[in-house]
KENUFI-228190 format. One record per residue: chain; x, y, z of N, C-alpha, C in turn. Coordinates in Angstrom, 3 decimals. Atoms other than C-alpha are relative to their C-alpha. Layout:
! KENUFI-228190
mol|n_X|n_Y|n_Z|ca_X|ca_Y|ca_Z|c_X|c_Y|c_Z
A|X|Y|Z|X|Y|Z|X|Y|Z
...
! end
This chain:
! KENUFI-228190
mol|n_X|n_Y|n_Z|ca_X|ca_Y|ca_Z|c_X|c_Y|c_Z
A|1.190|-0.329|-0.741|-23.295|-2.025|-10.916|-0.328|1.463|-0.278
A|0.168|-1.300|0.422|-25.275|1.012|-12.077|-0.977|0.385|1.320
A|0.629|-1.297|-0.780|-26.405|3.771|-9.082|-1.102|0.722|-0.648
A|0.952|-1.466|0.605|-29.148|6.367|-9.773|0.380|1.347|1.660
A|0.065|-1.212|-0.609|-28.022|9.649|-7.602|-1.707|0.157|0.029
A|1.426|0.028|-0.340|-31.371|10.295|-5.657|0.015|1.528|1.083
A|0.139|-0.556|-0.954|-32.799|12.890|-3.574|-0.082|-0.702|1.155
A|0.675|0.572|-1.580|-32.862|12.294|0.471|-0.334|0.614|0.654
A|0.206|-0.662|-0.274|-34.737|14.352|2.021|0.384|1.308|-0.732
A|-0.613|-1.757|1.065|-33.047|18.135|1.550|1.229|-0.132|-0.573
A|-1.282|0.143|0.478|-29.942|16.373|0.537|0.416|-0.969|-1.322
A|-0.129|1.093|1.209|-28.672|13.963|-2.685|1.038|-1.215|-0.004
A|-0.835|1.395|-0.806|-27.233|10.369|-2.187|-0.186|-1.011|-0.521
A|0.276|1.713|0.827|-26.910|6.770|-3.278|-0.658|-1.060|0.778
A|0.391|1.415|-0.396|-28.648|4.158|-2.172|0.993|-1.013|-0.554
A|-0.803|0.662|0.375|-26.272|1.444|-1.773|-0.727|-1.583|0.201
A|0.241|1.878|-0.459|-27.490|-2.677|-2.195|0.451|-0.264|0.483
A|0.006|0.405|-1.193|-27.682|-4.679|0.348|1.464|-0.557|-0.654
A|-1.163|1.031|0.163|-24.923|-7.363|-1.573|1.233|0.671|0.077
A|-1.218|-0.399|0.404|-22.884|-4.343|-2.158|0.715|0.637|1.588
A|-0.259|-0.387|-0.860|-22.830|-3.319|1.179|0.900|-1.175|0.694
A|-0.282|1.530|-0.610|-22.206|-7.126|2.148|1.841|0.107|-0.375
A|-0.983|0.267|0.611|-19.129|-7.203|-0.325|1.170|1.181|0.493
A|-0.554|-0.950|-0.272|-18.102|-3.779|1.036|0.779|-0.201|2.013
A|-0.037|-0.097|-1.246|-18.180|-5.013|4.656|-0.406|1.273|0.621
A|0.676|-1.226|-0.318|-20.075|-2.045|5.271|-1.170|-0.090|1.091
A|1.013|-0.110|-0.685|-22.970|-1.183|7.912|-0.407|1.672|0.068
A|1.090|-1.858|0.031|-25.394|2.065|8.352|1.204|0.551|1.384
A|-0.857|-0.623|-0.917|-23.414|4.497|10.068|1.842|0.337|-0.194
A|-1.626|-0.095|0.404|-19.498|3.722|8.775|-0.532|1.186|-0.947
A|-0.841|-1.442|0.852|-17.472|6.324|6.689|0.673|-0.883|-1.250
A|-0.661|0.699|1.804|-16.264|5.671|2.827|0.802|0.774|0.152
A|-0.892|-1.002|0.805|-13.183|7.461|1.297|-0.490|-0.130|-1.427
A|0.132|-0.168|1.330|-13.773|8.766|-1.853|1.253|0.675|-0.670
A|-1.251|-0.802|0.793|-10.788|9.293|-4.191|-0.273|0.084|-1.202
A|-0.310|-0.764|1.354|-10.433|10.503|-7.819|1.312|-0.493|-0.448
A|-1.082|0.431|0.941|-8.129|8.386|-9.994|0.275|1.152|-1.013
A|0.140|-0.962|1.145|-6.462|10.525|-12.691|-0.803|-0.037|-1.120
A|0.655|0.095|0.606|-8.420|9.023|-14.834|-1.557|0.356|-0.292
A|1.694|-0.742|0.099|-11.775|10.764|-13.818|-0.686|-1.308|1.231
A|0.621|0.514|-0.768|-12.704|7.390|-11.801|-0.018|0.345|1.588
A|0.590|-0.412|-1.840|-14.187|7.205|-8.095|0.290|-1.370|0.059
A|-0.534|0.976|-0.663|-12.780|4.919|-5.776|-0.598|0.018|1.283
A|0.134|0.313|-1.130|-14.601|3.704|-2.623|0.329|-0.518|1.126
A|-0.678|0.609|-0.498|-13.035|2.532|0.189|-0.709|-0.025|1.448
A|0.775|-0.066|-1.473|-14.323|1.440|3.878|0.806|1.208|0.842
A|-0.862|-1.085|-0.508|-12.364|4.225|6.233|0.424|-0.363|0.985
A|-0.565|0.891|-1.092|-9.670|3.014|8.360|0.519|0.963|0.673
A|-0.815|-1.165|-0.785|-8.664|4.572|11.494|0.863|0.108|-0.159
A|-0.929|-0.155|-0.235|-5.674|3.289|11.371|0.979|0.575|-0.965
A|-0.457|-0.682|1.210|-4.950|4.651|7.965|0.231|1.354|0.423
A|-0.300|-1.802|-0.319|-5.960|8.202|8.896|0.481|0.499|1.318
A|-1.585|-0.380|-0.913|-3.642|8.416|11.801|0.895|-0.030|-0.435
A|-1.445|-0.487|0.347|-0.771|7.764|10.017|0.009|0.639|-1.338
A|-0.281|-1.113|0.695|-1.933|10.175|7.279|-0.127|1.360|1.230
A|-0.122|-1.541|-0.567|-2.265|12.937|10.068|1.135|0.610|0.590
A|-1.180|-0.528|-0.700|0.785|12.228|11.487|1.213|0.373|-1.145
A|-1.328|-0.404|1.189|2.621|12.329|7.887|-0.248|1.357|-0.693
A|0.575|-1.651|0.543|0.724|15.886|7.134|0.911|0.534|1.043
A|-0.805|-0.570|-1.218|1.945|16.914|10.365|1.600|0.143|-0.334
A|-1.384|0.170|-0.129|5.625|15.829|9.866|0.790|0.407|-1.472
A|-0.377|-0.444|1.033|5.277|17.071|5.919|-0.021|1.622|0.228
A|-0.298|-1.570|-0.539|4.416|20.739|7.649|0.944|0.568|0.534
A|-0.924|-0.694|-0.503|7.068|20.672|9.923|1.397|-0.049|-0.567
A|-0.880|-0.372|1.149|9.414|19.917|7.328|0.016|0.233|-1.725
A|0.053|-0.228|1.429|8.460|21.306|4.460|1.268|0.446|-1.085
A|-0.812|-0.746|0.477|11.192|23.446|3.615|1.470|-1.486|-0.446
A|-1.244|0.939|0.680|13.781|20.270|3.822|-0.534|-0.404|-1.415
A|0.865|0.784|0.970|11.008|18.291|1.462|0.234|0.685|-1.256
A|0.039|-0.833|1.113|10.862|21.147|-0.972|1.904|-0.173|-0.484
A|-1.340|0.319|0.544|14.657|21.112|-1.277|0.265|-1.716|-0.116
A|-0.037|1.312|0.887|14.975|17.054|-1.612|-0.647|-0.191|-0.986
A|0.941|0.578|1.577|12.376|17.172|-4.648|1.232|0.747|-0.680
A|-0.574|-0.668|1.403|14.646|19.555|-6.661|0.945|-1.002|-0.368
! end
C-alpha cells in the first residue's frame, strides 16, 4: 500500500484508508507505535496500555539497577 505524506493544516500526515484502518483495528483518536527496524523499515503498531506499563516499569527497574546490569553484560 503506497501513502502520499500530505499537508494538514500547519502540520504533515498520512491519511490512512478506511480498509487499512479496518485491518489495523484502528479508530480516529487511538495512538500507533512507530519503530525503526535496523533495516531502515517503519513498523506500525496499535498502542497497548498494557504493553507500556510493563515497559515503564522495566525502565524504571533498568534505572534502579543499572550499575548491576552494566556489570552482568560484561
Amino acid at each position: 500500500m503506497k501513502l502520499e505524506v500530505k499537508k494538514i493544516g500547519n502540520s504533515t500526515g498520512l491519511i490512512l484508508p478506511k480498509e487499512l484502518l479496518q485491518d489495523m483495528n484502528l479508530t480516529q483518536g487511538d495512538w500507533l507505535h512507530v519503530t525503526r527496524e535496523p533495516d531502515g523499515k517503519l513498523v506500525l503498531a496499535k498502542r497497548d496500555s498494557q504493553f507500556e506499563l510493563g515497559m515503564e516499569i522495566a525502565r524504571k527497574a533498568m534505572k534502579t539497577y543499572e550499575n548491576a546490569l552494566r556489570e552482568l553484560a560484561k
